[in-house]
Biopython code that builds the backbone (N, CA, C, O; Angstrom):
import numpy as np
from Bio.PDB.StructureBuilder import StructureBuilder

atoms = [
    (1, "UNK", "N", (108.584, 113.489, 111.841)),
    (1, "UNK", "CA", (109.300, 112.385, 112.456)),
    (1, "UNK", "C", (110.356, 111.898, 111.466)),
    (1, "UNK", "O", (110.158, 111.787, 110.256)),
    (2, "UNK", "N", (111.512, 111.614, 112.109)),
    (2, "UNK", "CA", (112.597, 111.045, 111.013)),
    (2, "UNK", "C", (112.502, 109.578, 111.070)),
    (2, "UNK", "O", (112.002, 108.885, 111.956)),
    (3, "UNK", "N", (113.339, 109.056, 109.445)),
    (3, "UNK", "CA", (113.041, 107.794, 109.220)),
    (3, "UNK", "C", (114.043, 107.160, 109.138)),
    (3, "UNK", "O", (114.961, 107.738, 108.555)),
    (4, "UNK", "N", (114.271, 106.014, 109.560)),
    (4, "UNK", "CA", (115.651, 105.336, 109.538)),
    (4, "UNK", "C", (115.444, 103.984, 108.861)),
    (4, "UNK", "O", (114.357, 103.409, 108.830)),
    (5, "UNK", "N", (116.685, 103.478, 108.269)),
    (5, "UNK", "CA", (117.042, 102.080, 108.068)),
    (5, "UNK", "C", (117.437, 101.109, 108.712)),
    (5, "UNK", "O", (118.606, 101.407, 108.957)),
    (6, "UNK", "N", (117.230, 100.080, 109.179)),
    (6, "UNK", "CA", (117.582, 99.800, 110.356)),
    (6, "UNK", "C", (118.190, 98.146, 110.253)),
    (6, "UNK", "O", (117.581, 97.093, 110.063)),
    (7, "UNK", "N", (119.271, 98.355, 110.411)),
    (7, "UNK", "CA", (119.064, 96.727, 110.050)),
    (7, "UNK", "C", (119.444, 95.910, 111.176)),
    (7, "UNK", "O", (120.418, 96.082, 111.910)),
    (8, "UNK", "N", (118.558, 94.991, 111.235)),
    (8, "UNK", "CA", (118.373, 93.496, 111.798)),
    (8, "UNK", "C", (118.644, 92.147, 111.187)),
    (8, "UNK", "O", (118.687, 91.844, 109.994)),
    (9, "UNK", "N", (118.876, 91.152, 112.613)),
    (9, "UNK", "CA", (118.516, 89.733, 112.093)),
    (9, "UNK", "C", (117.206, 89.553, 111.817)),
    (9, "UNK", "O", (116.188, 90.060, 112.288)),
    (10, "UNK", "N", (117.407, 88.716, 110.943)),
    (10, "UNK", "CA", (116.021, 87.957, 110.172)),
    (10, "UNK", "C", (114.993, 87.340, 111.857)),
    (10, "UNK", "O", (113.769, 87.466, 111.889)),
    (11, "UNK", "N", (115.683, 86.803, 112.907)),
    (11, "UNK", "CA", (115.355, 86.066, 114.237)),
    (11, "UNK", "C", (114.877, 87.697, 114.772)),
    (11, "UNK", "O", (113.697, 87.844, 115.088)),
    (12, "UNK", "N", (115.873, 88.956, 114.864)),
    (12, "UNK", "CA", (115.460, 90.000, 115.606)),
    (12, "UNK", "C", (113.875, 90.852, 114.733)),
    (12, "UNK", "O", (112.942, 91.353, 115.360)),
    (13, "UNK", "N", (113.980, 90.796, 113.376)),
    (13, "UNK", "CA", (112.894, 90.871, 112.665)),
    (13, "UNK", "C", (111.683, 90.576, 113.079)),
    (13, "UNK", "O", (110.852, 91.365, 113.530)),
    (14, "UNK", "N", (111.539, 89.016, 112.871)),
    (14, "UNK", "CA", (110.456, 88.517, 113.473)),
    (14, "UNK", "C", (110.003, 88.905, 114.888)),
    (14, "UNK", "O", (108.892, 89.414, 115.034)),
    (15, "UNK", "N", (110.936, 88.654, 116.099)),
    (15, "UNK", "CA", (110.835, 89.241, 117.411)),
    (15, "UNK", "C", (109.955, 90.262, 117.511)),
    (15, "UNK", "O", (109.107, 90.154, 118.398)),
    (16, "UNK", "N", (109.931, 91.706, 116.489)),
    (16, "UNK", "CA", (109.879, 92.709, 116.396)),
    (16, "UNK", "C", (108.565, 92.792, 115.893)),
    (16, "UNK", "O", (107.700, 93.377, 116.545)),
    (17, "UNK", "N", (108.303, 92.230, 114.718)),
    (17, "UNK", "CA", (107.206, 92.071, 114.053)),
    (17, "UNK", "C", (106.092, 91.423, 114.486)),
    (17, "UNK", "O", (104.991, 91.868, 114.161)),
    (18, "UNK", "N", (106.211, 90.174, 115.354)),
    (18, "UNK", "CA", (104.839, 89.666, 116.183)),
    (18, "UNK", "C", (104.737, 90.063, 117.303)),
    (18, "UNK", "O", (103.888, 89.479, 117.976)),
    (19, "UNK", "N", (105.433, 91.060, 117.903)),
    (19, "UNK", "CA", (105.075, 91.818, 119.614)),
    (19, "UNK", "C", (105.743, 91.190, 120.465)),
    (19, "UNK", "O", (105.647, 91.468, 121.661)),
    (20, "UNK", "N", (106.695, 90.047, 119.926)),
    (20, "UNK", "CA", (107.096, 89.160, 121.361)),
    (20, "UNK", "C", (108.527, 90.220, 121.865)),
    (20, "UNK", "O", (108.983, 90.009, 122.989)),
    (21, "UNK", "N", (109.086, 91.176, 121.111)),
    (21, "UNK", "CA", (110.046, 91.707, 121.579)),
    (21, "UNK", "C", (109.853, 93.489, 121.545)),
    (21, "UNK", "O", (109.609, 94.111, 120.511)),
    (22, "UNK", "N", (109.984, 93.975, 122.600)),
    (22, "UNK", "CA", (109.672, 95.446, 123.045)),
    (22, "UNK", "C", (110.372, 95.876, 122.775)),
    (22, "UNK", "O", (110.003, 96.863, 122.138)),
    (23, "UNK", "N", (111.501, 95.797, 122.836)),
    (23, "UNK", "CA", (112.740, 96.620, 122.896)),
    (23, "UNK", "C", (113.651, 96.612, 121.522)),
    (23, "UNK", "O", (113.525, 95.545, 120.921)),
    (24, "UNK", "N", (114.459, 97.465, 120.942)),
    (24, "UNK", "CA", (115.632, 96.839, 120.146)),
    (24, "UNK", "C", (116.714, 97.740, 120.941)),
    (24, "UNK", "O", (116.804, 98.857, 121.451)),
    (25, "UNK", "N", (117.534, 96.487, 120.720)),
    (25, "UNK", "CA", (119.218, 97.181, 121.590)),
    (25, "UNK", "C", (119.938, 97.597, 120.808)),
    (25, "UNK", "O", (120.093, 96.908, 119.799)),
    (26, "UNK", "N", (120.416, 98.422, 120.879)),
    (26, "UNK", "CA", (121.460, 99.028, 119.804)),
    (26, "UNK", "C", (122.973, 99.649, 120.936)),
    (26, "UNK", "O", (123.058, 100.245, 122.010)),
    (27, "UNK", "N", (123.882, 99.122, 119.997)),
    (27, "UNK", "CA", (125.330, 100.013, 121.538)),
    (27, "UNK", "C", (125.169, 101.279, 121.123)),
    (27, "UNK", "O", (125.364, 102.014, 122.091)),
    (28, "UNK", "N", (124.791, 102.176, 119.718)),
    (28, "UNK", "CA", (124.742, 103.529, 119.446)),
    (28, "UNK", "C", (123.478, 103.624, 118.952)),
    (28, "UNK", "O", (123.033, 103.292, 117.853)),
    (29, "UNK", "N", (122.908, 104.164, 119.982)),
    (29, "UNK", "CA", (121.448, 104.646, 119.857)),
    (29, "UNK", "C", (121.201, 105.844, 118.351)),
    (29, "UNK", "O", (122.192, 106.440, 117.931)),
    (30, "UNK", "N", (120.197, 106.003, 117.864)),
    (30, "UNK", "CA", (120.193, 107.131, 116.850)),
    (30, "UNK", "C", (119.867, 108.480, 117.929)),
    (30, "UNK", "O", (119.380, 108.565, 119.057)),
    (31, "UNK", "N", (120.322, 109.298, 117.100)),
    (31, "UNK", "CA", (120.522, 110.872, 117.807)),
    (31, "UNK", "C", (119.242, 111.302, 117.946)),
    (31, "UNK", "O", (118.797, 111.899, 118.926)),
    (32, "UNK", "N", (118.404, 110.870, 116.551)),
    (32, "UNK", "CA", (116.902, 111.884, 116.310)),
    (32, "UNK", "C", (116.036, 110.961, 116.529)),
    (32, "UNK", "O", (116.126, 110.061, 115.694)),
    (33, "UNK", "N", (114.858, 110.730, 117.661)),
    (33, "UNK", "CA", (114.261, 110.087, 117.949)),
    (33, "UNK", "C", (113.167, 110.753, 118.606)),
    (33, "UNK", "O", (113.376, 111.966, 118.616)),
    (34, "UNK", "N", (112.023, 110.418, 119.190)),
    (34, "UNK", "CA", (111.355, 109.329, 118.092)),
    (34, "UNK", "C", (111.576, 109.108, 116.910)),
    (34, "UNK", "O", (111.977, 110.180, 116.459)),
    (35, "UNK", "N", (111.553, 107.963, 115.691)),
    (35, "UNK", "CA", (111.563, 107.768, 114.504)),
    (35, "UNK", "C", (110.867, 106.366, 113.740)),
    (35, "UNK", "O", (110.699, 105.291, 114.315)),
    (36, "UNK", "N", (110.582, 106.602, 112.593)),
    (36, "UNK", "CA", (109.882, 105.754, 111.580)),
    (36, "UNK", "C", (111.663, 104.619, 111.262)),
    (36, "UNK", "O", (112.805, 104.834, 110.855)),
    (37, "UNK", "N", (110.768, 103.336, 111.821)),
    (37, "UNK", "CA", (112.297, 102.812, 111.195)),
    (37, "UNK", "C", (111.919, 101.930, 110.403)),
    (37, "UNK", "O", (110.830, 101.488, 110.768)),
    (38, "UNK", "N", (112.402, 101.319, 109.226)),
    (38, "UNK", "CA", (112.100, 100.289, 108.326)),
    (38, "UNK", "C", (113.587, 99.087, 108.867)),
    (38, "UNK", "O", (114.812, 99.149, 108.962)),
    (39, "UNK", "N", (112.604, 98.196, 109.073)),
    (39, "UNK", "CA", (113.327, 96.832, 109.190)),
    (39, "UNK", "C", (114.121, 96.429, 108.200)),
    (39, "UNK", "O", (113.328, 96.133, 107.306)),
    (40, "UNK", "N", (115.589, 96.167, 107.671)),
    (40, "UNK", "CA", (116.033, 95.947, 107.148)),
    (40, "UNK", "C", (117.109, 94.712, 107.455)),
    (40, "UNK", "O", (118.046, 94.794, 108.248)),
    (41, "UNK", "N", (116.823, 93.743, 106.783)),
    (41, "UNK", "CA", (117.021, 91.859, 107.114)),
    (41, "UNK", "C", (118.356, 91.809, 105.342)),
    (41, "UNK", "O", (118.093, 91.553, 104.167)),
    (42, "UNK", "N", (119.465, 92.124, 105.917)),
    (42, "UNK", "CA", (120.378, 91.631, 104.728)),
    (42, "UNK", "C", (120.277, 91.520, 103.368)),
    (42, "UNK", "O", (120.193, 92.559, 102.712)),
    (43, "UNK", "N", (120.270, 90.559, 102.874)),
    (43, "UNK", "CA", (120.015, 90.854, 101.382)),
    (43, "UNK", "C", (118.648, 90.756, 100.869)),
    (43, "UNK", "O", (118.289, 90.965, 99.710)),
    (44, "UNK", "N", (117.749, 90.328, 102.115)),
    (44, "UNK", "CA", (116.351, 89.964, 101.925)),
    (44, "UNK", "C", (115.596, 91.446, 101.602)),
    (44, "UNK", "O", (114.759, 91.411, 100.701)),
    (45, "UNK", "N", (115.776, 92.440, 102.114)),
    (45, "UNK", "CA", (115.705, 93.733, 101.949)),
    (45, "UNK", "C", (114.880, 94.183, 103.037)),
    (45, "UNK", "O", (115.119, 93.687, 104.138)),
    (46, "UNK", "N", (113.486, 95.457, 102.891)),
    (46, "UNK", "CA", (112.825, 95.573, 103.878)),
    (46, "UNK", "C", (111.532, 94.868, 104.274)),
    (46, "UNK", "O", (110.454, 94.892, 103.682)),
    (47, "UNK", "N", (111.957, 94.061, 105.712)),
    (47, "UNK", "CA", (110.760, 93.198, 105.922)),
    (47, "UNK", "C", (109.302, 93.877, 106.430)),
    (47, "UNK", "O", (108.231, 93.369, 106.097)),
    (48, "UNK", "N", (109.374, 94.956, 107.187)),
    (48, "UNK", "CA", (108.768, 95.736, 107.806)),
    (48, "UNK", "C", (109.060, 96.953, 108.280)),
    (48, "UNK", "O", (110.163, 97.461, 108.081)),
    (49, "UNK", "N", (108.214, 97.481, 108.879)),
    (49, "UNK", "CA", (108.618, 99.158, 109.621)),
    (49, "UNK", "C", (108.015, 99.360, 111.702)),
    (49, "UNK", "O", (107.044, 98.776, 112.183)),
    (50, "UNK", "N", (108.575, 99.930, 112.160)),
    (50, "UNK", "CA", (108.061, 100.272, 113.529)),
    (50, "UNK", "C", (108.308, 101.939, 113.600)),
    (50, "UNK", "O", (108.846, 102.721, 112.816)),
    (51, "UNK", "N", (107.586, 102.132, 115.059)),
    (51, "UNK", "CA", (108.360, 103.396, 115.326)),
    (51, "UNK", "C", (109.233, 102.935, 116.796)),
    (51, "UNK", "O", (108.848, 102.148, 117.661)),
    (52, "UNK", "N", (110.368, 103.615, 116.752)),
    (52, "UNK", "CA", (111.461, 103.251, 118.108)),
    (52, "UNK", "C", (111.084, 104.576, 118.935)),
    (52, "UNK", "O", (110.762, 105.570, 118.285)),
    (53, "UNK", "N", (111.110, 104.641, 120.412)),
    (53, "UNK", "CA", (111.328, 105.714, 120.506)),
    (53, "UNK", "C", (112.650, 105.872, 121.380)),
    (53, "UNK", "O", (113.643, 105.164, 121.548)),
    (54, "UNK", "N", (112.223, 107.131, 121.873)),
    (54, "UNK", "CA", (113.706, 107.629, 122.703)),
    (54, "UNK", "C", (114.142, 106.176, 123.632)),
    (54, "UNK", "O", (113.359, 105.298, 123.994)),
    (55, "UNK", "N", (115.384, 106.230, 123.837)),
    (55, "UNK", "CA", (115.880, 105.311, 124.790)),
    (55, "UNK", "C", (115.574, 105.573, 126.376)),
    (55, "UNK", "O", (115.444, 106.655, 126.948)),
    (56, "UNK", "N", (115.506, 104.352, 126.868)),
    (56, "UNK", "CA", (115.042, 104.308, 128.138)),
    (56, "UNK", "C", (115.909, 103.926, 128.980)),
    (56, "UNK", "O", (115.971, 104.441, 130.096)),
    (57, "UNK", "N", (116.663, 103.029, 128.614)),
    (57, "UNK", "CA", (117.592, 102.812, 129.602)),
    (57, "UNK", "C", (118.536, 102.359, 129.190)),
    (57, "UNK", "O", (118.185, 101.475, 128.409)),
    (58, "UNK", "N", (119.812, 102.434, 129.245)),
    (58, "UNK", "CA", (121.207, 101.284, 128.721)),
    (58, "UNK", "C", (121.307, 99.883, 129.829)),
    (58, "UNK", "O", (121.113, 99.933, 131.043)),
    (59, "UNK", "N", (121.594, 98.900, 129.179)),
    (59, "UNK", "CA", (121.461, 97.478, 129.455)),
    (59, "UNK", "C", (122.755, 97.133, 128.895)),
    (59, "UNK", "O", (123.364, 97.883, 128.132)),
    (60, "UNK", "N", (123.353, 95.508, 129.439)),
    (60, "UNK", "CA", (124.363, 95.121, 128.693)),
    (60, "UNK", "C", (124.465, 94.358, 127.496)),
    (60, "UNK", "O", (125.205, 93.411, 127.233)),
    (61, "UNK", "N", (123.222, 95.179, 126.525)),
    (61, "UNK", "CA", (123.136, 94.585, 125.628)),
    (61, "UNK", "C", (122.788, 95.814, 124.949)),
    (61, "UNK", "O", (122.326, 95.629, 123.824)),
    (62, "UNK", "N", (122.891, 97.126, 125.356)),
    (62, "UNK", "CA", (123.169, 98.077, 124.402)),
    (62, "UNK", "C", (122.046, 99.184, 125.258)),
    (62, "UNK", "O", (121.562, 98.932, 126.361)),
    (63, "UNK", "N", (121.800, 100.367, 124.500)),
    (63, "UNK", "CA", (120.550, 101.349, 125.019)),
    (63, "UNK", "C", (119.188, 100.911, 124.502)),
    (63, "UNK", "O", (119.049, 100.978, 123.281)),
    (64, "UNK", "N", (118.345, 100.552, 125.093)),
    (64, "UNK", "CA", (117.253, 99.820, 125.084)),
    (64, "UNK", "C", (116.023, 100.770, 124.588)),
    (64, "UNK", "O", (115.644, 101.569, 125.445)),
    (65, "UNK", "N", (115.336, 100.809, 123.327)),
    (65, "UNK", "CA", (114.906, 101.627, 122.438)),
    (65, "UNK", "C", (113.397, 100.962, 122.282)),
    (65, "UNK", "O", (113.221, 100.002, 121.532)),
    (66, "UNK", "N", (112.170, 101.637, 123.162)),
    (66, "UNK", "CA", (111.018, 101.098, 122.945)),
    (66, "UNK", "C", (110.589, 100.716, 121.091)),
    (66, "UNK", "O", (111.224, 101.168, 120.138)),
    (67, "UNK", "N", (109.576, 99.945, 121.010)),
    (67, "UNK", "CA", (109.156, 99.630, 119.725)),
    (67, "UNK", "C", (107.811, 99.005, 119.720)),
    (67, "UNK", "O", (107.445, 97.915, 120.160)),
    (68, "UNK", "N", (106.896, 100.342, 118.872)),
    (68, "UNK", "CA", (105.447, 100.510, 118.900)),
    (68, "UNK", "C", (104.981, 100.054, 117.564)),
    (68, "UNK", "O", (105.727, 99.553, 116.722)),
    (69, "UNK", "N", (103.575, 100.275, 117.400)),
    (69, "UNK", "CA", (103.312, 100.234, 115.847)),
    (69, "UNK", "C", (103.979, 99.900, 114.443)),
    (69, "UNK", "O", (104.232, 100.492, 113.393)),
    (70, "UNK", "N", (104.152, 98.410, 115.087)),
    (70, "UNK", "CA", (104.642, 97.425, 114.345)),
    (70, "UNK", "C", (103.399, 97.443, 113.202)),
    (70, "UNK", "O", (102.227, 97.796, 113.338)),
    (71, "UNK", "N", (104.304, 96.788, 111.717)),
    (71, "UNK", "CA", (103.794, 96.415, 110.128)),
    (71, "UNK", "C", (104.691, 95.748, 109.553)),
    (71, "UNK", "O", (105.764, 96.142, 109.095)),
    (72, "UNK", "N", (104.060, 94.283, 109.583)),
    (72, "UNK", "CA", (104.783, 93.566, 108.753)),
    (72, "UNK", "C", (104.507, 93.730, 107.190)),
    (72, "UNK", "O", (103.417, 93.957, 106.665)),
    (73, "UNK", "N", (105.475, 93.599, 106.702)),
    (73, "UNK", "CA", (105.359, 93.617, 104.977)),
    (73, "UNK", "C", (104.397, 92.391, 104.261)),
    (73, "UNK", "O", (104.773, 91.255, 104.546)),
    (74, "UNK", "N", (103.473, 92.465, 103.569)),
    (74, "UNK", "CA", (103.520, 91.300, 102.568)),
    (74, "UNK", "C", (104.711, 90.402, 102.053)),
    (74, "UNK", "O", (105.028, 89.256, 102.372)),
    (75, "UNK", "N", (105.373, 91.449, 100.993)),
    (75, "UNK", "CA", (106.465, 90.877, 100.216)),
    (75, "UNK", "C", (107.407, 91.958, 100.632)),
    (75, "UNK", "O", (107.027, 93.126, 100.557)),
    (76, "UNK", "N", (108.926, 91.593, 101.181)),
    (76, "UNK", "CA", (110.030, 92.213, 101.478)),
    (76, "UNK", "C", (110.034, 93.668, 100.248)),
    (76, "UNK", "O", (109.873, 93.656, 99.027)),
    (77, "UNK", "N", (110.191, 94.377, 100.840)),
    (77, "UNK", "CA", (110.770, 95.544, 99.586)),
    (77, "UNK", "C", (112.080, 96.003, 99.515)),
    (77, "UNK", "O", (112.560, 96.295, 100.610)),
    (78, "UNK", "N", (113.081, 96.209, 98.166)),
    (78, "UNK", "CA", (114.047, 96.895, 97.463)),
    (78, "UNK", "C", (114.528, 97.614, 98.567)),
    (78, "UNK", "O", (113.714, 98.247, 99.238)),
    (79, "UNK", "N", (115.723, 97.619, 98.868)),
    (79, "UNK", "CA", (116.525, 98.685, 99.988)),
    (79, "UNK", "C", (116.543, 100.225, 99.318)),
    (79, "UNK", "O", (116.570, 101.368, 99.775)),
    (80, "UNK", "N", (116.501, 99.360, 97.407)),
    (80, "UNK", "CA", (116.822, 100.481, 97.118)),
    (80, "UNK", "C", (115.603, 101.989, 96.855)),
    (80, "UNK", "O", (115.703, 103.129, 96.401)),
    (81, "UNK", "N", (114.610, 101.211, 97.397)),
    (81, "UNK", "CA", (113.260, 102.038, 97.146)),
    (81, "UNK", "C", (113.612, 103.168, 98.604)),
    (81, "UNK", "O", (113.031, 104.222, 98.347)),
    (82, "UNK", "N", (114.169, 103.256, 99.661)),
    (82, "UNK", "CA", (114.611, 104.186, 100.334)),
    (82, "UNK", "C", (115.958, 105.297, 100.385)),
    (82, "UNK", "O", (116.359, 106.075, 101.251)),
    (83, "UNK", "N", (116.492, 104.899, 98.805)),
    (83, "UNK", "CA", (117.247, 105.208, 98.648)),
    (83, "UNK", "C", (118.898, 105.067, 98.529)),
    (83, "UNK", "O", (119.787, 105.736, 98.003)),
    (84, "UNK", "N", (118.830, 103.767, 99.347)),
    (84, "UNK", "CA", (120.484, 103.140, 99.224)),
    (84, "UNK", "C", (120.633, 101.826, 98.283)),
    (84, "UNK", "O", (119.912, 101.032, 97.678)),
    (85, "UNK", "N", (122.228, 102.119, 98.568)),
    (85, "UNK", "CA", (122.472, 100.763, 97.509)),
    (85, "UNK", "C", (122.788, 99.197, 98.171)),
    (85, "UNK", "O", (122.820, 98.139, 97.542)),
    (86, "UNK", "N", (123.005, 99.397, 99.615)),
    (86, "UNK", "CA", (122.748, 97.718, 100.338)),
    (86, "UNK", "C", (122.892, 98.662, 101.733)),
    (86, "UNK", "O", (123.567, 99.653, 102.010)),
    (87, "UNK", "N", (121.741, 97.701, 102.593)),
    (87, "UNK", "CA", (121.958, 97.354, 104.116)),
    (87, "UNK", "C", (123.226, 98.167, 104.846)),
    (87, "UNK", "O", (124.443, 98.005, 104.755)),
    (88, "UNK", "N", (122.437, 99.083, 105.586)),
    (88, "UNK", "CA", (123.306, 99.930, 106.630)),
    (88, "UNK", "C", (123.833, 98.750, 107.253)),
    (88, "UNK", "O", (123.332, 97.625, 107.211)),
    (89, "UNK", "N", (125.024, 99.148, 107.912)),
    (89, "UNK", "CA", (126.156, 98.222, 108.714)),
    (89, "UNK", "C", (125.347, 98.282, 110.374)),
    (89, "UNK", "O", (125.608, 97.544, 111.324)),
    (90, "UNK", "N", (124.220, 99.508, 110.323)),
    (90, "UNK", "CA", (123.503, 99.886, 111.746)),
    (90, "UNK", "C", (122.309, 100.347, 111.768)),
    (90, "UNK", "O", (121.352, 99.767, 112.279)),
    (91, "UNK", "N", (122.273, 101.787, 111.029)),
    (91, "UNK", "CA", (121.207, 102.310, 110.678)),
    (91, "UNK", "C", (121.570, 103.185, 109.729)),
    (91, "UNK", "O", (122.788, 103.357, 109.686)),
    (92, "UNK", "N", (120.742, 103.991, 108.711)),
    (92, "UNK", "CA", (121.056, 104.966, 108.314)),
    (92, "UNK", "C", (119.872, 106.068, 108.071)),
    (92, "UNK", "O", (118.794, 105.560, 107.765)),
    (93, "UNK", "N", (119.895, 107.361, 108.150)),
    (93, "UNK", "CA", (118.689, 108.195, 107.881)),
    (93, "UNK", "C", (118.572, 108.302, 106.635)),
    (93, "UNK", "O", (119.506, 108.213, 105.838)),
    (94, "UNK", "N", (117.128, 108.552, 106.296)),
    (94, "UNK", "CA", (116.750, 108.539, 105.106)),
    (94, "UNK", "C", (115.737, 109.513, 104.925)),
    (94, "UNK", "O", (114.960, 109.816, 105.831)),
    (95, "UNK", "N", (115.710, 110.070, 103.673)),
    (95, "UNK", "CA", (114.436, 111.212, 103.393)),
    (95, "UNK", "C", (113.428, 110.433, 103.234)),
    (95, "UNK", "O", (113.626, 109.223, 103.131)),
    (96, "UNK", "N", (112.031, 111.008, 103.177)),
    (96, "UNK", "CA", (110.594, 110.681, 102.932)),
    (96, "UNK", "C", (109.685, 111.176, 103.620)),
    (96, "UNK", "O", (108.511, 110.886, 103.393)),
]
sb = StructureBuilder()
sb.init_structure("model")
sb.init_model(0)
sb.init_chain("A")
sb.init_seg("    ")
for serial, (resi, resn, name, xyz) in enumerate(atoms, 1):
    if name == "N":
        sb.init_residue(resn, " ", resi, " ")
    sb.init_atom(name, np.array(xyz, "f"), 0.0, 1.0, " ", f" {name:<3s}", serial, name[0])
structure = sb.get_structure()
């Protein structure tokens, strides 16, 4: 399974992380999916991880990307522990 960076609001974070939100919208869906995505909240770094899967439907709020097996972090971790040097502008793939 591939792994992505993913970045979010700190508000879409949370959403994501206590089950109240199913979906994440994105206008450019990722190509390789299913995938391992790590939550990534601005300079706060990574708050958590899900898996997204394939898109289900486009909405006017982007292609609508299920989201399972949610993990919230203890303590935020280093962006740079996946390998980059700040916060994708969207997403970015990553080895591991």
């Amino acid at each position: 399974m591939r792994r992505i960076v993913l970045a979010v609001t700190a508000e879409n974070a949370d959403a994501i992380l206590s089950g109240s939100r199913r979906f994440d919208h994105r206008t450019h869906a990722p190509k390789e999916l299913p995938a391992r995505a790590y939550l990534a909240v601005g300079r706060s770094g990574v708050v958590g991880e899900c898996e997204l899967g394939v898109p289900e439907r486009k909405t006017e709020e982007g292609w609508a990307l299920p989201v399972s097996k949610v993990k919230r972090y203890k303590k935020p971790r280093e962006i740079a522990e996946y390998g980059l040097k700040k916060t994708p502008r969207s997403f970015q793939y990553v080895e591991g």
